[in-house]
N, CA, C and O atoms as CSV, one atom per row, in Angstrom:
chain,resi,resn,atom,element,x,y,z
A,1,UNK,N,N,146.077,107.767,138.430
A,1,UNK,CA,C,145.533,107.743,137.097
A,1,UNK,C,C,145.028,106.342,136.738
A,1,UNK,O,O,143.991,106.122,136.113
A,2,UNK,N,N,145.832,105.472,137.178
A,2,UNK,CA,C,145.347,104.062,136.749
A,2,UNK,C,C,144.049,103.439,137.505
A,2,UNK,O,O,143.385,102.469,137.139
A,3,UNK,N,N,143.884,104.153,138.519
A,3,UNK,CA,C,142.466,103.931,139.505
A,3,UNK,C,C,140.963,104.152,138.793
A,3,UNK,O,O,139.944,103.473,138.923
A,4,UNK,N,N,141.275,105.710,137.755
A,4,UNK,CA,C,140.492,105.700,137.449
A,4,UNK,C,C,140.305,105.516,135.583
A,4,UNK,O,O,139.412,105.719,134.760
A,5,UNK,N,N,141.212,105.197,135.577
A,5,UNK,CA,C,141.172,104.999,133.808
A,5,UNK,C,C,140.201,104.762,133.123
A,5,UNK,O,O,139.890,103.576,133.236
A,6,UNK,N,N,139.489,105.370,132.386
A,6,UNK,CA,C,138.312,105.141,131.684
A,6,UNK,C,C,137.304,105.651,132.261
A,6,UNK,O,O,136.295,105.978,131.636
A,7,UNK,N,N,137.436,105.785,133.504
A,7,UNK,CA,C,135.825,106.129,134.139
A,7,UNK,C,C,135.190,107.684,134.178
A,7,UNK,O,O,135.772,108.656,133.696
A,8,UNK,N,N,134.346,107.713,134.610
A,8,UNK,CA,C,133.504,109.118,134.444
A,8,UNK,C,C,133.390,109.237,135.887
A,8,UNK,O,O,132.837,108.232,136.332
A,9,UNK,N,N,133.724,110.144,136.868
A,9,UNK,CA,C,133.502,110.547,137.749
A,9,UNK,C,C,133.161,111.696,138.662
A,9,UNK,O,O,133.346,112.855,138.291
A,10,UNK,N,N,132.588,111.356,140.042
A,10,UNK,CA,C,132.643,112.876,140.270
A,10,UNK,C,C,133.810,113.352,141.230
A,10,UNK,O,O,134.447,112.608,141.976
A,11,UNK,N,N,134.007,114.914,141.065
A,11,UNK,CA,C,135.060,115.674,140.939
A,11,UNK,C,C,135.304,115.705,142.389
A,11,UNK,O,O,136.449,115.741,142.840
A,12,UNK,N,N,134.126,115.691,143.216
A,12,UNK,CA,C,134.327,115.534,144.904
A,12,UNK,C,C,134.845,116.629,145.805
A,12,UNK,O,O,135.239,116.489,146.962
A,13,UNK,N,N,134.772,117.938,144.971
A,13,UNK,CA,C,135.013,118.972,145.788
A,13,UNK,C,C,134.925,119.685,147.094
A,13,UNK,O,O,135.426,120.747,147.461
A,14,UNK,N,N,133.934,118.571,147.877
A,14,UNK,CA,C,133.717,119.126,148.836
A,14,UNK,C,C,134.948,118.867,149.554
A,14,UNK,O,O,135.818,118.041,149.280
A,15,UNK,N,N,134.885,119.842,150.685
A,15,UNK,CA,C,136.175,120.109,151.889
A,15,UNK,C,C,136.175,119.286,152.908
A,15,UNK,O,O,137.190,118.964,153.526
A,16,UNK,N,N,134.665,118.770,153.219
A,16,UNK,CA,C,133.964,117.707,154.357
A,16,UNK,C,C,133.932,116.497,153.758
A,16,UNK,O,O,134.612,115.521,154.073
A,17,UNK,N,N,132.988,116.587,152.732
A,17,UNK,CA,C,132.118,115.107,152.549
A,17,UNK,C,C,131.979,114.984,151.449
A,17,UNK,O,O,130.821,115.129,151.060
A,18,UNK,N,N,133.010,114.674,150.431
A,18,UNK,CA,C,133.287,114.002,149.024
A,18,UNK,C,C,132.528,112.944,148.460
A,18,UNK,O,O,132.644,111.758,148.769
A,19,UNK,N,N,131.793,113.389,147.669
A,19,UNK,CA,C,131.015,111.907,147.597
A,19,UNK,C,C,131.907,110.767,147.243
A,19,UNK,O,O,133.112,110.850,147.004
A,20,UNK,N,N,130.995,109.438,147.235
A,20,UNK,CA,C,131.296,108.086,147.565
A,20,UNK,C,C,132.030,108.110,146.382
A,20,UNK,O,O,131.424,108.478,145.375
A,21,UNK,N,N,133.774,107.646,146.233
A,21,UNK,CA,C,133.760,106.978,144.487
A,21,UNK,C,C,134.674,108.063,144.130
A,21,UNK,O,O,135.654,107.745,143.456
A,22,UNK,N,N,134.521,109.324,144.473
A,22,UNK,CA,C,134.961,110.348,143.732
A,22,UNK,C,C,136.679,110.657,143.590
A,22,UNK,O,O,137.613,110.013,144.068
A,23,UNK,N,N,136.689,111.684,142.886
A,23,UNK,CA,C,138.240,111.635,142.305
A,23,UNK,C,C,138.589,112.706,144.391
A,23,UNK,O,O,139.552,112.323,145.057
A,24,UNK,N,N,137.779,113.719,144.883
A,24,UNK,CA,C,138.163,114.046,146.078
A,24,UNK,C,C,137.984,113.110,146.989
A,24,UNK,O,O,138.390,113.683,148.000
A,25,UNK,N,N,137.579,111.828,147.382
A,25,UNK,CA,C,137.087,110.959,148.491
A,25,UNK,C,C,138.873,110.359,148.018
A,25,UNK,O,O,139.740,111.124,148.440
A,26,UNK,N,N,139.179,109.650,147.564
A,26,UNK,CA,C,140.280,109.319,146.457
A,26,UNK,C,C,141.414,110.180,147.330
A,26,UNK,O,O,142.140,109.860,148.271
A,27,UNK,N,N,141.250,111.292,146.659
A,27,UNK,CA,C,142.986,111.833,147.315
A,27,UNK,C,C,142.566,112.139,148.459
A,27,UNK,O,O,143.617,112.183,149.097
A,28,UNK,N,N,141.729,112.390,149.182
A,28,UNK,CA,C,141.606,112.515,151.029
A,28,UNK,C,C,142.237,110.865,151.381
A,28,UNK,O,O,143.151,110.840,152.205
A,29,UNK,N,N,141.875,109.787,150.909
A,29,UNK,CA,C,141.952,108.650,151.440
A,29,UNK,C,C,143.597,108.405,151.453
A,29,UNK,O,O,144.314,107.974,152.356
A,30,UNK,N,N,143.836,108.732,150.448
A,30,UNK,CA,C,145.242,108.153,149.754
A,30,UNK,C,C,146.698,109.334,149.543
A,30,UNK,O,O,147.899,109.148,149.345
A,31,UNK,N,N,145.949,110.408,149.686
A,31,UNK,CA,C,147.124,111.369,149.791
A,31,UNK,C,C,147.313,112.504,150.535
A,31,UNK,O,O,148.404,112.839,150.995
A,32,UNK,N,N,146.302,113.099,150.668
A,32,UNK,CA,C,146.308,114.038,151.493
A,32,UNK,C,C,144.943,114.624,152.103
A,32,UNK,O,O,144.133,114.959,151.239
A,33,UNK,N,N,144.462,114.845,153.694
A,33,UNK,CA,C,143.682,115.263,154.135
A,33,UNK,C,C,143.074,116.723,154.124
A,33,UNK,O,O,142.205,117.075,154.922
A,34,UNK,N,N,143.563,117.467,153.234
A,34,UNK,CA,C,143.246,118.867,152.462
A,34,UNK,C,C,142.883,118.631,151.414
A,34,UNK,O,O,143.089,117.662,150.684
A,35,UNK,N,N,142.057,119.931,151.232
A,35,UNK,CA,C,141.094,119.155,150.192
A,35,UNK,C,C,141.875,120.054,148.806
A,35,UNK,O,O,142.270,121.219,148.754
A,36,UNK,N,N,141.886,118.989,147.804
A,36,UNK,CA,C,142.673,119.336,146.593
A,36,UNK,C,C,141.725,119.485,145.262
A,36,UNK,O,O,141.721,120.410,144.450
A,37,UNK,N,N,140.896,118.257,145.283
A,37,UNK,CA,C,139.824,117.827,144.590
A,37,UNK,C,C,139.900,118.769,143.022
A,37,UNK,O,O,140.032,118.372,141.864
A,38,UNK,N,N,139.767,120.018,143.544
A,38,UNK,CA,C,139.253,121.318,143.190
A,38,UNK,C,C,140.562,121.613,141.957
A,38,UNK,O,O,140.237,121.747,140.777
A,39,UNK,N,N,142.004,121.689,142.376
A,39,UNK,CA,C,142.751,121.957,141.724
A,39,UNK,C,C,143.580,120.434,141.112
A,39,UNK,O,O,144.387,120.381,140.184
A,40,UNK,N,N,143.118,119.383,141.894
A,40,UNK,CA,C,143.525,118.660,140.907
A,40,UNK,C,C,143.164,118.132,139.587
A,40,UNK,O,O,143.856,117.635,138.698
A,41,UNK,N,N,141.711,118.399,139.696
A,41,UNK,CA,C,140.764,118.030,138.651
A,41,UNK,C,C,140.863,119.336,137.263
A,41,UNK,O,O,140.629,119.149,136.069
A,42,UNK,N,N,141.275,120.592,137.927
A,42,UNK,CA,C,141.594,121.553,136.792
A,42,UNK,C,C,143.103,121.097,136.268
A,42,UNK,O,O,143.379,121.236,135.076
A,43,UNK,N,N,143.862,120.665,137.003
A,43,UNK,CA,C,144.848,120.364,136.125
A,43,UNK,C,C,145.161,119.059,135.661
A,43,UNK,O,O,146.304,118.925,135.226
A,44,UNK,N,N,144.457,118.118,135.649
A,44,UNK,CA,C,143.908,117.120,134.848
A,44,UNK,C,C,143.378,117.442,133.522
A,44,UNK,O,O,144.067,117.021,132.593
A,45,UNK,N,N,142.207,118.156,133.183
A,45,UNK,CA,C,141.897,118.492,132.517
A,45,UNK,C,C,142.310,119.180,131.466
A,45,UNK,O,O,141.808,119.176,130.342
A,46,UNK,N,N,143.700,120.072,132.034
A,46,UNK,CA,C,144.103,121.130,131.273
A,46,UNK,C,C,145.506,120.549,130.680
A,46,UNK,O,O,146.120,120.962,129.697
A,47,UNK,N,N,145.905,119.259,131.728
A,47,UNK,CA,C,146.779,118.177,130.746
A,47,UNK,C,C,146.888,117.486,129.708
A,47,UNK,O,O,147.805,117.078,128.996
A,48,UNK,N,N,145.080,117.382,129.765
A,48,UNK,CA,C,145.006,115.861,128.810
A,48,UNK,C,C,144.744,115.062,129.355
A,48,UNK,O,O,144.307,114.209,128.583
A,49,UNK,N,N,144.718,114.648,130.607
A,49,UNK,CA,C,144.201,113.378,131.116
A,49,UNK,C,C,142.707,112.757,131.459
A,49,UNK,O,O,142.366,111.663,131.909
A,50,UNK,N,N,141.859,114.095,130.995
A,50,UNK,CA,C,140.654,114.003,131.627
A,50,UNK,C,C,139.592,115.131,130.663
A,50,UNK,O,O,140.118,115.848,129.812
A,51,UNK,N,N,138.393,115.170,130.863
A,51,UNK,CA,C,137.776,115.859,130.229
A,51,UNK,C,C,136.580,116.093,131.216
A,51,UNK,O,O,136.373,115.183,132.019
A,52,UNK,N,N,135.856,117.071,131.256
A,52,UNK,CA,C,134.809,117.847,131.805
A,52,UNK,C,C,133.948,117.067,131.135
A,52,UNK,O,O,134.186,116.835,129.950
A,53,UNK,N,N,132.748,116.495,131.783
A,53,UNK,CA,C,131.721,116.390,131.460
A,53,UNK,C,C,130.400,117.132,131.551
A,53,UNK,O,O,129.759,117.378,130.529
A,54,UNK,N,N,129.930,117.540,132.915
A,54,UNK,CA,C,129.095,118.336,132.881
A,54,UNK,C,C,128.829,118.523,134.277
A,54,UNK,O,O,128.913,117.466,134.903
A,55,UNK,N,N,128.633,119.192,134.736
A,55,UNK,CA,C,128.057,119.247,136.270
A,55,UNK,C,C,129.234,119.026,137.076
A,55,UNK,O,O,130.157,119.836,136.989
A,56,UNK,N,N,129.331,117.910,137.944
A,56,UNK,CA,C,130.733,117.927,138.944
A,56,UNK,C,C,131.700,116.932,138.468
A,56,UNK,O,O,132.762,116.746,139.062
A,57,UNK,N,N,131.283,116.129,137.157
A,57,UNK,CA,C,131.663,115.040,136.871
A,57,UNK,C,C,132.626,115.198,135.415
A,57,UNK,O,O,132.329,116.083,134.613
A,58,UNK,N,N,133.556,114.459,135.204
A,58,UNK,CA,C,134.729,114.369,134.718
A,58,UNK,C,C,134.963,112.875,134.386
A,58,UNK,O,O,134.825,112.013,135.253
A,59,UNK,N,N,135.386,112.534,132.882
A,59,UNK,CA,C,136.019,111.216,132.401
A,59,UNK,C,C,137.297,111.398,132.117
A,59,UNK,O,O,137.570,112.194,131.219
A,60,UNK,N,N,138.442,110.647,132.873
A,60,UNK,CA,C,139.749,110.279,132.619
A,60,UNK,C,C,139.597,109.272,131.663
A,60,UNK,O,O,138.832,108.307,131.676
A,61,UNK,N,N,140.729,109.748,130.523
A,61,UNK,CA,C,141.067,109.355,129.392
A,61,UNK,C,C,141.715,108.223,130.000
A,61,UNK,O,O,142.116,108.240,131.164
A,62,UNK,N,N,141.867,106.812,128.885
A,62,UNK,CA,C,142.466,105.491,129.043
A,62,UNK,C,C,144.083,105.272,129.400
A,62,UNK,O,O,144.845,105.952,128.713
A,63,UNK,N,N,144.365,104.864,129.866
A,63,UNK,CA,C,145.679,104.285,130.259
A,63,UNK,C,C,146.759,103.553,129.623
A,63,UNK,O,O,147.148,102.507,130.142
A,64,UNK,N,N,147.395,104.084,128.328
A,64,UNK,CA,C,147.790,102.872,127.529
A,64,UNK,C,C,149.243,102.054,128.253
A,64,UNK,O,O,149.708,101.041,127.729
């Protein structure tokens, strides 16, 4: 969460090739080599931590 605090990103769903930056390139690198992208970003969203923007992309709320 603190990686991406504030930022607007994309969601990186792919299973292969996550784009550069993204919240899926992110947990392939750092947590797990299955791709999550998909369900982590819905339950982000459905926490509070994050909001849908439009298309594949998503802003995590600030970090206090």
């Amino acid at each position: 969460m603190k990686f991406f605090s504030g930022i607007t990103t994309n969601i990186g769903t792919s299973r292969t090739d996550p784009p550069d930056k993204s919240v899926g390139e992110w947990l392939i690198n750092n947590v797990s080599k299955v791709a999550t992208a998909s369900y982590v970003g819905a339950i982000l969203i459905y926490e509070g931590y994050a909001e849908k923007i439009g298309g594949p992309d998503i802003k995590f709320n600030l970090i206090k």
